[in-house]
C-alpha positions as CSV (number, residue, x, y, z in Angstrom):
1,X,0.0,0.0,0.0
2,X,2.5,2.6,0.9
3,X,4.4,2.2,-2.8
4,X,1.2,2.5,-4.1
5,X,0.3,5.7,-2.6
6,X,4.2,7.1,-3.1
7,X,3.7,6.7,-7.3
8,X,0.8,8.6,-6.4
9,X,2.5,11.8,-3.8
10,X,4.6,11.7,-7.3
11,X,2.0,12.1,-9.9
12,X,0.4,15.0,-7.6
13,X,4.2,16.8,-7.4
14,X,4.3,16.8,-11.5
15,X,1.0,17.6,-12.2
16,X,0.7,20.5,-10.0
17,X,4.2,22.0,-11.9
18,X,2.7,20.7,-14.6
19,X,-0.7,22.4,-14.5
20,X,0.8,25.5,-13.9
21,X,3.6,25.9,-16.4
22,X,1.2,28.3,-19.0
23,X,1.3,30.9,-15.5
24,X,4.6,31.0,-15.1
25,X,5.3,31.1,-18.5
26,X,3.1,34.5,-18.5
27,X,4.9,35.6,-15.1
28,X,8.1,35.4,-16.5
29,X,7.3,36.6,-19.7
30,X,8.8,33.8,-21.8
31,X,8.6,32.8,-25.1
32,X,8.0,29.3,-26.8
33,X,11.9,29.1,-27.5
34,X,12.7,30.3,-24.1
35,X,10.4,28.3,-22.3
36,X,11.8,24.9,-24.2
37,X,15.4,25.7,-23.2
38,X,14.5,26.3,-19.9
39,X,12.2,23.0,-19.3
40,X,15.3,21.2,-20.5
41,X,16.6,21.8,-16.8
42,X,14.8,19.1,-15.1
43,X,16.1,16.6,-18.1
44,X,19.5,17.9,-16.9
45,X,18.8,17.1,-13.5
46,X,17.1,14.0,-14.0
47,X,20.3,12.1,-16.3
48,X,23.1,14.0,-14.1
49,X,20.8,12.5,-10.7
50,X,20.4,8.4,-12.6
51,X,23.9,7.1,-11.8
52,X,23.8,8.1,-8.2
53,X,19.8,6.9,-8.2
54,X,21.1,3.4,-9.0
55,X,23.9,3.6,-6.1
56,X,21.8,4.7,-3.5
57,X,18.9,2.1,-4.4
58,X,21.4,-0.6,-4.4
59,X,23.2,0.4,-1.2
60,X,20.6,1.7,1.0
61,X,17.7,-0.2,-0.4
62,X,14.4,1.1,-2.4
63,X,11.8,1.6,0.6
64,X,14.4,4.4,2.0
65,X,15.7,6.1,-0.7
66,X,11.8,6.2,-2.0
67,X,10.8,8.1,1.5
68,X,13.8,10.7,1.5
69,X,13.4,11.4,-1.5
70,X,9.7,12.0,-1.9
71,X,9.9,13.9,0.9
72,X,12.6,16.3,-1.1
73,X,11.0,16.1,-3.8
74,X,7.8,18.4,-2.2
75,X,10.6,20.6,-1.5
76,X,11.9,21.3,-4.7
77,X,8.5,21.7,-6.3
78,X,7.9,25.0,-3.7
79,X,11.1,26.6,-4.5
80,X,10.3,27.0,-8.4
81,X,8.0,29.6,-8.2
82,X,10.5,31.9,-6.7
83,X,12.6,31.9,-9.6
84,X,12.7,35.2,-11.3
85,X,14.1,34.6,-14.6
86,X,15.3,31.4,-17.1
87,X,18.3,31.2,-15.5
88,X,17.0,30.5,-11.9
89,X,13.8,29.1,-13.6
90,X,16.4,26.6,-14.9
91,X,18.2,26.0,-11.6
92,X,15.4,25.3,-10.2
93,X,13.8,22.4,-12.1
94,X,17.6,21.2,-12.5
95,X,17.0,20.3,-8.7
96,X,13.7,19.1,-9.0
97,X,14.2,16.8,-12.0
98,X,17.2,15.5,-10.1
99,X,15.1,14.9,-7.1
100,X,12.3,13.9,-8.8
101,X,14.3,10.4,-10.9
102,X,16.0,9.9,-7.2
103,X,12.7,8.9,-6.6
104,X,11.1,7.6,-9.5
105,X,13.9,5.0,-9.6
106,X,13.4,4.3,-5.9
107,X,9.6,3.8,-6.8
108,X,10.0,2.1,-9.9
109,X,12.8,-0.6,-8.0
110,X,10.5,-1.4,-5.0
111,X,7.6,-1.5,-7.8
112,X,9.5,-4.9,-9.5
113,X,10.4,-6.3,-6.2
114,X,6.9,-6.3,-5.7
115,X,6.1,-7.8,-9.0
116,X,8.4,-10.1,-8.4
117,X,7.3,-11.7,-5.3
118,X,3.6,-11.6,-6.7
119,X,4.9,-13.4,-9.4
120,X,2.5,-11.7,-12.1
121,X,2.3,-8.7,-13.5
122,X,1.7,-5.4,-11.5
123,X,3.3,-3.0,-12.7
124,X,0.6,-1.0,-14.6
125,X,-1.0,-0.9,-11.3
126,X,1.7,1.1,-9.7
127,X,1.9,3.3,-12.6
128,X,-2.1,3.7,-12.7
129,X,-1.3,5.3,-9.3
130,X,1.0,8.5,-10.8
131,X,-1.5,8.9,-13.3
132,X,-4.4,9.3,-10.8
133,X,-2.1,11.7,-8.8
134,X,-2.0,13.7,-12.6
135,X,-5.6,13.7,-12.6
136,X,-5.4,15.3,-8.7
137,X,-2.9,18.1,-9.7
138,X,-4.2,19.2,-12.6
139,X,-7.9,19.5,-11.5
140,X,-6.7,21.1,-8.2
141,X,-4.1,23.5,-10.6
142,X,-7.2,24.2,-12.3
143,X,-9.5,25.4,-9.7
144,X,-6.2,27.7,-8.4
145,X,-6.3,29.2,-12.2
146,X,-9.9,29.5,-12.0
147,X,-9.5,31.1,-8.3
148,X,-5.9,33.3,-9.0
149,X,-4.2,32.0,-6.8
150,X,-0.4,32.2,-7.9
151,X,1.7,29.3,-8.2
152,X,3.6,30.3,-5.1
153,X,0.7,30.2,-2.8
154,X,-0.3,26.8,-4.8
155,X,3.1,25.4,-4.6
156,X,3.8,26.4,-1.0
157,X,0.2,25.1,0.1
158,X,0.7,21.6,-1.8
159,X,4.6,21.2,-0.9
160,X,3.3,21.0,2.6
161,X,0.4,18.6,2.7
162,X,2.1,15.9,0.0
163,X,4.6,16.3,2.3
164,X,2.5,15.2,5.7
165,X,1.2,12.6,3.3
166,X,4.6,11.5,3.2
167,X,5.1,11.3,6.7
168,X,2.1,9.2,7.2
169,X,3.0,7.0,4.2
170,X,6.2,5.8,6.1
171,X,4.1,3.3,8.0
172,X,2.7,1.5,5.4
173,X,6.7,0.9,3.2
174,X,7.2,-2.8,2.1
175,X,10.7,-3.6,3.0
176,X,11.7,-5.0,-0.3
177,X,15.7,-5.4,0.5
178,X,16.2,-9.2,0.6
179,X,14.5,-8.4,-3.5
180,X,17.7,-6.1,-3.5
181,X,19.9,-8.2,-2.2
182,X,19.3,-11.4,-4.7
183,X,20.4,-8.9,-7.4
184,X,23.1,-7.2,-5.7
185,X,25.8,-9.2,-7.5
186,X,25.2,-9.7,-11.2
187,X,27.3,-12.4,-13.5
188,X,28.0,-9.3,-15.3
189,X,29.0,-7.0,-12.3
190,X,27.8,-3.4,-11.6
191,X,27.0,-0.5,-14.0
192,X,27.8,1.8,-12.3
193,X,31.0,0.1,-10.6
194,X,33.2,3.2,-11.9
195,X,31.0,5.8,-11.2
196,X,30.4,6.4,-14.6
197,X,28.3,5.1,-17.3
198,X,30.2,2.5,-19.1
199,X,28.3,2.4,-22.4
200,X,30.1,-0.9,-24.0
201,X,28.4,-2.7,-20.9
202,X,24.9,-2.4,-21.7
203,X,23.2,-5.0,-23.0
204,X,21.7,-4.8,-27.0
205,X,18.2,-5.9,-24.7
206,X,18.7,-3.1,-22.3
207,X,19.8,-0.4,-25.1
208,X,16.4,-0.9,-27.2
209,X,14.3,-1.0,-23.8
210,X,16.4,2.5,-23.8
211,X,15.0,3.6,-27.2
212,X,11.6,2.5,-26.0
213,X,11.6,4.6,-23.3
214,X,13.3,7.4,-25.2
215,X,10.6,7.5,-27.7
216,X,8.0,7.7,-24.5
217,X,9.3,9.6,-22.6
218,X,9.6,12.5,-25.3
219,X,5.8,11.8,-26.1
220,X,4.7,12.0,-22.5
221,X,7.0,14.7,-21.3
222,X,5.9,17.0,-25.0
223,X,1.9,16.1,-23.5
224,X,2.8,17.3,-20.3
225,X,4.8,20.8,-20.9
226,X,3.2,21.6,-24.1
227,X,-0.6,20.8,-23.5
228,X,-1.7,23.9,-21.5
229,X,0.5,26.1,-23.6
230,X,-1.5,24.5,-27.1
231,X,-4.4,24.8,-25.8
232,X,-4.1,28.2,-24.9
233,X,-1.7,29.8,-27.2
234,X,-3.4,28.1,-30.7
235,X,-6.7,27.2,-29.6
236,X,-7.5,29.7,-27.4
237,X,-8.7,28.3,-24.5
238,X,-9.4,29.8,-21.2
239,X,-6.6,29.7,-18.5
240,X,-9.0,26.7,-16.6
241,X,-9.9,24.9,-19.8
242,X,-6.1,24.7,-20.6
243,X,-5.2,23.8,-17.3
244,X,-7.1,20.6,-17.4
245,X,-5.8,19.4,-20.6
246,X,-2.8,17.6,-18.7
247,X,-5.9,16.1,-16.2
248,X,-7.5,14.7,-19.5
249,X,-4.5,12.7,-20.3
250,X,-3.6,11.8,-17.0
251,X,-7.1,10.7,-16.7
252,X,-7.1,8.1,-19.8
253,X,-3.8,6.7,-18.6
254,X,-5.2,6.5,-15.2
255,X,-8.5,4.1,-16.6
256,X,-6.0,1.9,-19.2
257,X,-3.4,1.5,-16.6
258,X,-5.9,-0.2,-14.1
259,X,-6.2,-2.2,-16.6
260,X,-3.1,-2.2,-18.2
261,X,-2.1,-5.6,-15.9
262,X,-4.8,-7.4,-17.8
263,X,-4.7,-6.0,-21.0
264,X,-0.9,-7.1,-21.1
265,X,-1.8,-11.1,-19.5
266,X,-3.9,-11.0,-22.5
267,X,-2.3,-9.7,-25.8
268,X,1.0,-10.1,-24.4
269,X,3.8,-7.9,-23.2
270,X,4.8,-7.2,-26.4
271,X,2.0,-7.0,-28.4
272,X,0.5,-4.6,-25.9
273,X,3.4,-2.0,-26.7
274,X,2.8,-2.2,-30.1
275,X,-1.1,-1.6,-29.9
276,X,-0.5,1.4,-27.5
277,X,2.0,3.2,-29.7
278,X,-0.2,2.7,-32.7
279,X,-3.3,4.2,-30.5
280,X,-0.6,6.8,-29.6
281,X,-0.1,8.2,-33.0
282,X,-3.7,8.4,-33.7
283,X,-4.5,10.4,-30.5
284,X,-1.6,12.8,-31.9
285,X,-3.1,13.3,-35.0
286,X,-6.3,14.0,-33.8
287,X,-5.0,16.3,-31.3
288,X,-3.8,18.5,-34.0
289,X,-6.3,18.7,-36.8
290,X,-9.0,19.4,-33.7
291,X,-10.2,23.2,-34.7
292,X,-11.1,23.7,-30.8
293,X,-10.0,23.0,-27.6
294,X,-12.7,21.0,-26.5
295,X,-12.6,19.2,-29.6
296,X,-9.0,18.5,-28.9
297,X,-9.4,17.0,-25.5
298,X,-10.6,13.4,-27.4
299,X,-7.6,13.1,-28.5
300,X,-5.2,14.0,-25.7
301,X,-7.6,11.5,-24.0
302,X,-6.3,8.8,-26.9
303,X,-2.9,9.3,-26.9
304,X,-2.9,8.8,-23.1
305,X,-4.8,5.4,-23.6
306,X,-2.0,4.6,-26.3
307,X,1.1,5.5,-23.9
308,X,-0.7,3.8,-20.5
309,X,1.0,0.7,-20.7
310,X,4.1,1.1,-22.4
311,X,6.5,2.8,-19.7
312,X,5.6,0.3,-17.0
313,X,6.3,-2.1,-19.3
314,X,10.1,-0.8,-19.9
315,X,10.7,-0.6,-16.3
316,X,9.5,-4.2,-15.8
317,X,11.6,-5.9,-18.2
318,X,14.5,-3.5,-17.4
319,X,14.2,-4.6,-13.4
320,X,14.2,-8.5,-14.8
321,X,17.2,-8.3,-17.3
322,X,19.5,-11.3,-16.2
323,X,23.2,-10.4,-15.4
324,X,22.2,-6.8,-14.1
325,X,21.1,-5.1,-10.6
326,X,18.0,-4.3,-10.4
327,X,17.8,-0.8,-9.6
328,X,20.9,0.1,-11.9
329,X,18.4,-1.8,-15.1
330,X,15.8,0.9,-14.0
331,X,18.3,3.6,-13.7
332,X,19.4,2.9,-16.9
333,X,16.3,2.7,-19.1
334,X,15.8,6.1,-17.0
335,X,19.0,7.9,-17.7
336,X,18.9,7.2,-21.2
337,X,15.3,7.7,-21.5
338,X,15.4,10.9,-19.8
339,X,17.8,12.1,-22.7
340,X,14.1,12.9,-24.5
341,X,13.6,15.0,-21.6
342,X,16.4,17.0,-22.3
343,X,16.1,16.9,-26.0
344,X,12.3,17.6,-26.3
345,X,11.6,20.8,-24.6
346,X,13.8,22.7,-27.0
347,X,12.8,20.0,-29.9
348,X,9.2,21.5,-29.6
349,X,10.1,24.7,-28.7
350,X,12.5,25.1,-31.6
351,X,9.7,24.1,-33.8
352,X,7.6,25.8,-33.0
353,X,9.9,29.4,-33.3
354,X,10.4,28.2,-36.7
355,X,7.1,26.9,-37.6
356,X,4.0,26.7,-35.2
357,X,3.4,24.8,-32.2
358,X,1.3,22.7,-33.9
359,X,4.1,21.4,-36.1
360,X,6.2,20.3,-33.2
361,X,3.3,18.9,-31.5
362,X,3.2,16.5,-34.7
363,X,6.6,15.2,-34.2
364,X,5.5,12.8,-31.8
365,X,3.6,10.7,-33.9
366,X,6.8,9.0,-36.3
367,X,7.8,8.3,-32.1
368,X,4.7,6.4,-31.0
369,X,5.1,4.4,-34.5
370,X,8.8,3.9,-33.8
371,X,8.0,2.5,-30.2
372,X,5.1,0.4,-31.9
373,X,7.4,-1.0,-34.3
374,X,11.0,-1.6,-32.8
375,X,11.7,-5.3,-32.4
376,X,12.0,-6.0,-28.5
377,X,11.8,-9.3,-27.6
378,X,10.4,-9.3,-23.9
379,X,9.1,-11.9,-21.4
380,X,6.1,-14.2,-22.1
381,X,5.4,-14.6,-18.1
């Protein structure tokens, strides 16, 4: 119960940045361009943050690294409203994506212990969890749009109670460390033995899992940071209305993910990738030939139904990989991964200078086909 409700204290952190990026784009008076180059900070955190996520999880075991770092994590989502430019904008999200794959790597780990020990897969469940906490922060960043309240007041006010929630959630941990321990000495040795990434150690297996989540992660991240600006900026949309885009799409993954766990027993772990990348792309498409913004909210709704499954997926085969800790598999599929973080903010933003928004919005649909087609063998469990 208590990793179940930490995906979700995580979900409600990102979502309430999330649903609150269009204000502080319009308090800081930034541009499209701007604004991409400066979301790229929590990508920088997040991959300089993975090799010492892997460490700590392996060392000190997932249930206290998870609790730390959630706790942190509330803390560095009330410190980015006082930024007063990019450059401490960017300083700011640098901590909290840092903090924030601490965590998620913490989550994800005890997450395959558990599926592990179950024996069958899970893992959707977890993930349904951070979706349902995207559903919280948006609605509530919503209301706070609706109300005025600025994100400092918001932030300051959430940052406080997740964090209580925190506090209470430490009770109900699963020690998972004895999970830990069968995998802290692979055939093939550590990762991260050198401190560094040694790239002529991955595995082929774990390098397209990598891919996988690359294209993913790009698609989900572009949803998240670009929705409430879209449907603002081009399809003029009230501040509310926008704000609840990110809620519409953490919504349809929230309902696939619950049943993501039996979706994937019956098409198969693989087969169930390539189905949601294919709904993906049409969810994309639809999103950008929708002349309104109520119109578009069908398909943000589809493309989060498409993407549901396919990240918890990723981290469960990554966790499973033979030869390699289990924490450092997830770290890695999340280092790598998190590279889209870092390259899509400017990707979209870039685009969008040159072109419109709506262009780089329309990048992501050659990534869901590429994440429906690459050829990844995974378990038949």
């Amino acid at each position: 119960m208590g990793a179940l409700l930490l995906f979700l204290v995580h979900g409600l952190i990102v979502s309430t940045w999330v649903s609150r990026i269009a204000a502080i784009k319009r308090l800081l008076q930034l541009s499209d361009g701007v604004l991409g180059l400066v979301l790229a900070g929590a990508a920088f955190g997040s991959i300089f943050a993975i090799p010492i996520a892997g460490r700590l999880v392996s060392r000190s075991g997932a249930r206290l690294v998870s609790i730390y770092s959630a706790a942190l994590f509330c803390a560095a989502m009330a410190l980015i409203p006082f930024a007063s430019g990019p450059a401490t904008l960017f300083c700011a999200l640098f901590l909290f994506g840092a903090i924030g794959s601490i965590n998620g790597v913490a989550m994800n780990s005890q997450a395959v212990a558990i599926e592990s020990l179950l024996a069958r897969p899970v893992m959707s469940g977890f993930h349904a969890m951070f979706s349902l906490g995207g559903i919280g922060g948006a609605v509530v960043g919503s209301l706070a749009a609706y109300a005025g309240t600025t994100p400092g007041v918001h932030f300051r006010i959430a940052a406080v109670l997740l964090a209580t929630a925190v506090a209470a959630i430490t009770l109900l941990q699963l020690e998972t460390s004895s999970r830990d321990a069968a995998n802290a000495k692979p055939a093939n040795g550590s990762l991260y033995a050198n401190k560094r990434l040694p790239w002529r150690q991955i595995p082929a297996q774990l390098l397209m899992l990598c891919l996988l989540g690359f294209c993913i992660f790009l698609s989900e991240g572009a949803i998240a940071d670009w929705t409430t600006v879209y449907l603002s900026q081009n399809l003029n949309a009230p501040p509310a209305t926008a704000a609840i885009g990110y809620g519409v799409f953490s919504a349809a993954m929230t309902v696939f993910r619950l049943l993501g766990d039996r979706v994937t027993v019956l098409l198969g772990r693989r087969r169930a990738v390539r189905t949601g990348g294919l709904t993906a792309a049409m969810g994309i498409t639809w999103l950008i030939a929708a002349p309104g913004a109520l119109l578009a909210l069908p398909g943000i709704a589809l493309a989060g139904a498409g993407y549901s499954v396919i990240i918890p997926l990723v981290f469960a085969e990554a966790g499973n990989l033979p030869g390699i800790q289990q924490a450092e598999g997830i770290a890695t599929v999340s280092g790598l991964g998190y590279l889209a973080f870092l390259i899509g903010p400017p990707m979209i933003g870039a685009v969008s200078h040159a072109l419109s928004l709506r262009a780089g919005i329309a990048l992501l649909i050659p990534l869901a086909l590429t994440a429906a087609m690459l050829p990844i063998k995974m378990r038949t469990d």
